[in-house]
N, C-alpha and C positions, 0 to 999 in steps of 0.2 A: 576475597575482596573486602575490603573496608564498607560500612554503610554510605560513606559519603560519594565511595567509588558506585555503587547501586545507582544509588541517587542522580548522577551524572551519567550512565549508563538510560536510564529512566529517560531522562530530558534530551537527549541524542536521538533515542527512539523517537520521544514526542517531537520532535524538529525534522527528523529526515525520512520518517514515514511520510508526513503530509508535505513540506517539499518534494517537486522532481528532483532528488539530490542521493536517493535510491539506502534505507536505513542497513538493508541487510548489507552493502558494500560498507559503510561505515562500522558496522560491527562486526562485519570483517578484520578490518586493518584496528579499529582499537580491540579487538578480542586478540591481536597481536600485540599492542603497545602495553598493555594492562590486562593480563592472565585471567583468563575465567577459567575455573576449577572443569577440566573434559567432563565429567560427571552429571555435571550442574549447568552447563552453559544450554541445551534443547530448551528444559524446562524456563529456562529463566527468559529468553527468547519468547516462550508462550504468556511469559506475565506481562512481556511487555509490549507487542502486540497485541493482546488482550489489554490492555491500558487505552493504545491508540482507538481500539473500537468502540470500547465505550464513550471515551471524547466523541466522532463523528457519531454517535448513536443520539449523542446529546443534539452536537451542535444540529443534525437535520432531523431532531423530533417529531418538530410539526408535520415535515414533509413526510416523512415514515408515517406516524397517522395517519391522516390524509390519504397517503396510497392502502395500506391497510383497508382503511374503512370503506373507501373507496372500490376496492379489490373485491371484498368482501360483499359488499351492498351492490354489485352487478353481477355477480355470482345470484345471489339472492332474489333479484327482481329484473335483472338487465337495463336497468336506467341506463339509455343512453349516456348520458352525461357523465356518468362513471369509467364508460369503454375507455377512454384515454389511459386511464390510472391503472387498468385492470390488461389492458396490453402492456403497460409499460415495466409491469411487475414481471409479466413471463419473458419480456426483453431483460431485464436483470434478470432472470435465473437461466433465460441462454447462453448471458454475456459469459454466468460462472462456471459453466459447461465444462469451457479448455483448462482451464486456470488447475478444479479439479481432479481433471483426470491424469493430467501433469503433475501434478502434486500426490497421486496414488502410486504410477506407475514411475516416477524417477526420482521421489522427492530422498530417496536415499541412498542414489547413486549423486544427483549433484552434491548434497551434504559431503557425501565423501569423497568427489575427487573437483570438485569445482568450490568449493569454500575453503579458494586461498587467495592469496595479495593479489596476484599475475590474474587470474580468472577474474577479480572486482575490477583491477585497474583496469581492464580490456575493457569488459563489461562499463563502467562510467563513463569511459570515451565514446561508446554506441549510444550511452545515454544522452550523449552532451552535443553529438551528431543531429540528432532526433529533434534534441529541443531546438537548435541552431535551426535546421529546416522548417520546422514546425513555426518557427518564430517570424518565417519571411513570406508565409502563405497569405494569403487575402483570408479573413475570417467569414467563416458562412454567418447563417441568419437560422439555420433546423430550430423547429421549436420540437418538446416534447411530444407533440402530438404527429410529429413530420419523422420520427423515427422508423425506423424497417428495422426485421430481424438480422438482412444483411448486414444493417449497420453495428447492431448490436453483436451476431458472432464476429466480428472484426475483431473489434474493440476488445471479446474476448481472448478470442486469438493473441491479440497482441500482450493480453496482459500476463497469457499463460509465460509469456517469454521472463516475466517478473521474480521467475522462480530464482532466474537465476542471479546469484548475489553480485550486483552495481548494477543490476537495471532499473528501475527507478519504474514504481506499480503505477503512481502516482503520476509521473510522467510519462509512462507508455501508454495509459488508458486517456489521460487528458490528450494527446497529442492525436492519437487514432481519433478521437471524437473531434477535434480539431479539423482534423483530414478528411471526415465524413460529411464537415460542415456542420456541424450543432453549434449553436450560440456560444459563447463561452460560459454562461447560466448554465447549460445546459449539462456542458463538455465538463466542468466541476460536478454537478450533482449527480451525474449519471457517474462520473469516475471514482469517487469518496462512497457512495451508495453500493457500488457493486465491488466495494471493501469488504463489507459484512457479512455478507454471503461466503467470502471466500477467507476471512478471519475465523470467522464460523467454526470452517469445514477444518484448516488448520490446526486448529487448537482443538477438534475432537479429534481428530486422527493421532493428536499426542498427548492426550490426556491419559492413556492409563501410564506410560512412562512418568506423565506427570506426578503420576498417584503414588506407584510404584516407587516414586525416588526415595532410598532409607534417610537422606540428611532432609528430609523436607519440614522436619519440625526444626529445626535450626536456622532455616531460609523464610518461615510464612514473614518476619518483621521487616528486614532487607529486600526482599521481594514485594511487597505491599507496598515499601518507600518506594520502590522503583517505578510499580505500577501508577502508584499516584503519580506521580512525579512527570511519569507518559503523559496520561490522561493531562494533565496542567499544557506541557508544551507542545501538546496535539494540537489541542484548541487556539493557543497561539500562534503556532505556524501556520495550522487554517486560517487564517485570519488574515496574517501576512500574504501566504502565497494567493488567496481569492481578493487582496487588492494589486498585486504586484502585476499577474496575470491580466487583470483588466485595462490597469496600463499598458499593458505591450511589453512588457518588460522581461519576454518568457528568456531572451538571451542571456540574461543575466546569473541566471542557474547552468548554461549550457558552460559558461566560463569557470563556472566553481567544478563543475562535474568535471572539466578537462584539467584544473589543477589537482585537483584529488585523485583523479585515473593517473595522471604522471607521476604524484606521488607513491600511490600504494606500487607502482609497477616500479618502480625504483626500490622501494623498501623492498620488495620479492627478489632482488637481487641481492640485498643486504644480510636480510633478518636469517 
């Protein structure tokens, strides 16, 4: 690929990660339209998922502090007033539980026989299902301190299903926290937050192929564009989809998911 084709690979990532609009179904179908080299395509994948993390790392800094220290400082003294922060941390590392152990145990069987056009286009139509539903329920009022572990292996649960490419991570964990009734405050930063944990774990589980790759001193400049380039339209599509969503507006994504599932399932008869 051309630097400019990276570059645009980069900004895809950063737009359909953080939409419910599901990235790895997108780079699906353009990893068909526009050749990524077999060799190169895992690794390049981890840059740019790695791009989108660091974007939400930024954008929920404070909040990350905040529970850190928080987390930390009732470990250390049990200040009441910390327990909130300091449950809600071990509810984010329940939620990452499923996502995990799915990601250990098949993350190499789906690679190889469910990352095709037919498998994404199925997959975005269940995504676009979800949102549709999700979009006509009465919104709860959960605050973070109204959380259960139930709620939180849910929400895990659901996102484990993320694996598979045109389910939208992003829209199966907003939508579950939806459904458990948290704010929609809430249903975002519990959804973006329990990203990183499971970004995390991803991108160690491929890092020595990362390392291992012989062309990778050829790739650190193309790959770094890309990265950047995530990290840029991460933080913009956050932006977008955390006002769209609090308009009501979550149907408007379930209509682009069902034109994209029609299309890539058509191309899978074509290509």
């Amino acid at each position: 690929m051309t630097l400019l084709q990276y570059i645009f690979f980069g900004a895809i990532q950063g737009i359909t990660e953080t939409l419910p609009i599901s990235s790895s179904g997108h780079l699906v179908i353009l990893g068909k339209i526009i050749t990524i080299d077999e060799g190169n395509d895992l690794t390049f994948e981890i840059f740019l998922h790695f791009g989108s993390l660091i974007a939400i790392i930024i954008f929920y800094r404070k909040t990350l502090l905040e529970l850190i220290k928080n987390f930390f400082g009732y470990l250390s003294n049990k200040d009441e007033t910390k327990l909130t922060d300091y449950k809600y941390v071990w509810l984010l590392a329940l939620a990452s539980i499923p996502a995990g152990l799915i990601g250990v145990l098949f993350k190499d069987y789906i690679e190889k026989h469910l990352t095709n056009l037919l498998t994404a286009g199925i997959a975005l139509l269940v995504t676009a299902l979800v949102l549709f539903i999700i979009s006509k329920i009465p919104k709860g009022n959960k605050e973070k301190s109204d959380m259960t572990w139930k709620d939180a292996l849910f929400i895990g649960i659901i996102q484990a299903f993320a694996i598979i490419p045109g389910i939208s991570r992003s829209g199966s964990t907003v939508s579950a926290s939806l459904s458990r009734k948290l704010n929609i405050d809430n249903a975002l930063k519990f959804s973006f937050l329990l990203f990183i944990p499971v970004a995390l774990g991803a991108a160690l589980l491929d890092i020595v192929k990362f390392i291992e790759n012989p062309e990778i001193n050829n790739l650190i400049i193309p790959y770094l564009a890309a990265g950047l380039t995530s990290i840029i339209f991460t933080l913009i599509a956050l932006n977008i989809f955390i006002n769209v969503i609090k308009k009501g507006k979550l149907s408007y994504f379930s209509i682009y998911c069902s034109c994209i599932g029609i299309f890539s399932i058509i191309l899978s008869f074509i290509l």
